[in-house]
N, C-alpha and C positions, 0 to 999 in steps of 0.2 A: 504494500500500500504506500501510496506518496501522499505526506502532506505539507501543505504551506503553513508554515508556520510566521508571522507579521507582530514583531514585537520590535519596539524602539530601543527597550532597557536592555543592555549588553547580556548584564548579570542571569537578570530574568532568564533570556533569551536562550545563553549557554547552556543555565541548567536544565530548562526545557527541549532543546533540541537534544543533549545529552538521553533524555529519559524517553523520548520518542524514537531514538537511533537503538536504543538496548532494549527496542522492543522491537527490532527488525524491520520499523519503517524508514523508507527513506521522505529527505526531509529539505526542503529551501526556505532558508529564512532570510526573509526582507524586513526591514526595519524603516518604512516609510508605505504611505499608503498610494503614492503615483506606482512603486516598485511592484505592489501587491498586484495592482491594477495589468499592471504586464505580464506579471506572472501567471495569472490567471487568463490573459488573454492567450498568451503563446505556451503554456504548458499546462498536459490532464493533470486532474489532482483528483484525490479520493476524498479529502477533506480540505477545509480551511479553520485555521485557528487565529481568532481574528481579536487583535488587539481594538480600542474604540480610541485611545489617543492618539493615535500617528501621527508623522508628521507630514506636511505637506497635502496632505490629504485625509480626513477624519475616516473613521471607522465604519460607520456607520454610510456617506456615500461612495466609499468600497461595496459595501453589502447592497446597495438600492441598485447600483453599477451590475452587480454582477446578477443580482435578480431581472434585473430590464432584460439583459442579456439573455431571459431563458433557462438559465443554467441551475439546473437542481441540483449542484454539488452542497451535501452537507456543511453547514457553517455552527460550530462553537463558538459563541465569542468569547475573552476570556480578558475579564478588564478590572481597573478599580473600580469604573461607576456602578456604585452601587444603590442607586436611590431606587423605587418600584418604578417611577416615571420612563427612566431610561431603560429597566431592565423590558420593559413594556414596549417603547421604541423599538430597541433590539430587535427583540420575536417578530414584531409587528414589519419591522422592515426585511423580514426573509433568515433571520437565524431558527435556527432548530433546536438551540439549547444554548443558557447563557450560564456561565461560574466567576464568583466574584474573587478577583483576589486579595488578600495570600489565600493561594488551594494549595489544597494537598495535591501532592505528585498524581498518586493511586485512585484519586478520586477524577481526575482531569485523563488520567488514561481511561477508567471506565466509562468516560462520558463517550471518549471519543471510541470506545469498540461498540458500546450499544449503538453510536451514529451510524458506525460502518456497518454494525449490522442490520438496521433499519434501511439502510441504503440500499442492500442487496434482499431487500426483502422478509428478512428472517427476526425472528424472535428468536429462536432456543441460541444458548451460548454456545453450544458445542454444534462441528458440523459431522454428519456421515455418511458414509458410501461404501457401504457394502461390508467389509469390516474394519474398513479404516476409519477412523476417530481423529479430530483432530479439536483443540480446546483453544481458542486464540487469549482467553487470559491469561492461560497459561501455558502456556506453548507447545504443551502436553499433545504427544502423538501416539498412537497406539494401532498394532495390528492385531486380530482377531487377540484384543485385550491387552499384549504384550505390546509395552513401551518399545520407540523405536525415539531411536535420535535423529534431526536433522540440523544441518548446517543454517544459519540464518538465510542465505541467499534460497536451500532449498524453500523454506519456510514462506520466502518472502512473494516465490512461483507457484507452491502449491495453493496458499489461502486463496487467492482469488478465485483460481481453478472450480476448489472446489466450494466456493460458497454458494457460487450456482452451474450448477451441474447442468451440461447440453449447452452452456454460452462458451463460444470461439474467441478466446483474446491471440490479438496476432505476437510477435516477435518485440516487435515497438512496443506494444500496447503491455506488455510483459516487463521489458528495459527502461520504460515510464516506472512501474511499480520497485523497480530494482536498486535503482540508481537516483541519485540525485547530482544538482548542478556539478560538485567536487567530485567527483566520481569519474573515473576513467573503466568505459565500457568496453571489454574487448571482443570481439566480433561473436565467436561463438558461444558467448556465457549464459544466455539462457538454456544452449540446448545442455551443456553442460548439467548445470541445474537440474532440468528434469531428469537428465539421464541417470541422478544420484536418484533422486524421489523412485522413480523408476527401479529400483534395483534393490529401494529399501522397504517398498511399499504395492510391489509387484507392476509387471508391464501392461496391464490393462487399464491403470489407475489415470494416466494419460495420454490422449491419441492424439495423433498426430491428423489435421485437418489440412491435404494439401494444398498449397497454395494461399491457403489462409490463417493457419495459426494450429492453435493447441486448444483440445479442451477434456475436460470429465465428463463422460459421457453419463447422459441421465440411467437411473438406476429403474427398471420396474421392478414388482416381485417377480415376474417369472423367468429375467433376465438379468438377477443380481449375478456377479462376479464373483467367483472363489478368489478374491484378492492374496490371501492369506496361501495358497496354493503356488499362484502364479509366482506370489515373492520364494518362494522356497524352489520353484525352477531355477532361478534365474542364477 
């Protein structure tokens, strides 16, 4: 997952991009709101974590900016103003959730996984497919029960995948979620990626759609996957 993160205060800034990068998102942080304003024009993002004091440009016509726009990306804002006036503004001008600060670290990443999972449609916290389990609070993976480790980058290829099962993200659309601006991408790192998932989590877990990308293929009952099988071939 990639999110923008738009904070002016260094300190702030560091420690929050810190705690969003150790949760294997990637992450660009702008610290004025003409910045944000571009960032969101020329780059996908899963979220935005929206400061309301910026400079150069307020918080708030960022968010009215990027609602005109159409664009249903998830918005946190995460600010001092605290009065109910402004927290009302906020929602009212196209946020999805507002936290006042000083927040807690743990409470500010919960906001932002219920976002994303509200995003792709889901309520339960945990995703599944067949017997693979995956927990995005806790990064917790599991095959037919049994813990399995993966690499952040795997981690960072499969949630998408599998948060909805049968949608095709291409290559790019994967290297969006992977990387961020400081990031040196090298040509074949996503296939890389799956081909670890792949190997830890059995070969049917991700197909290969040619010419178009990667996806999880939807699950029915009468054509669930011995995943648990397939990973023991391999």
């Amino acid at each position: 997952m990639r999110i923008l993160l738009t904070e002016d205060d260094t300190m702030i800034g560091e420690v929050v991009l810190d705690a969003l990068r150790i949760e294997g998102w990637a992450v660009d942080w702008v610290k004025d709101g003409a910045m944000a304003e571009t960032a969101l024009a020329t780059t996908h993002y899963d979220l935005l974590l929206l400061d309301l004091g910026l400079p150069r440009k307020d918080g708030i016509e960022v968010l009215r900016t990027l609602r005109a726009r159409k664009q249903r990306l998830p918005v946190l804002i995460a600010t001092a103003r605290d009065s109910v006036s402004e927290r009302v503004a906020g929602l009212d001008a196209g946020a999805d959730d507002y936290i006042i600060k000083p927040y807690d670290l743990d409470e500010l990443l919960a906001r932002i996984r219920a976002l994303l999972r509200r995003a792709d449609g889901r309520a339960e916290p945990a995703y599944e497919w067949g017997e693979v389990t995956i927990k995005p609070a806790t990064r917790e993976v599991t095959l037919a029960g049994e813990p399995v480790t993966l690499s952040a980058r795997e981690w960072a290829v499969l949630e998408p995948l599998l948060a909805r099962p049968g949608r095709v993200l291409s290559r790019a659309q994967l290297e969006e979620k992977l990387y961020s601006w400081r990031d040196d991408i090298s040509s074949n790192a996503v296939e890389v990626y799956i081909h670890g998932v792949r190997k830890k989590l059995g070969a049917g877990l991700i197909e290969n759609q040619r010419g178009l990308g990667y996806r999880v293929p939807p699950l029915t009952t009468a054509g669930t996957a011995n995943t648990a099988n397939m990973a023991n071939r391999l």
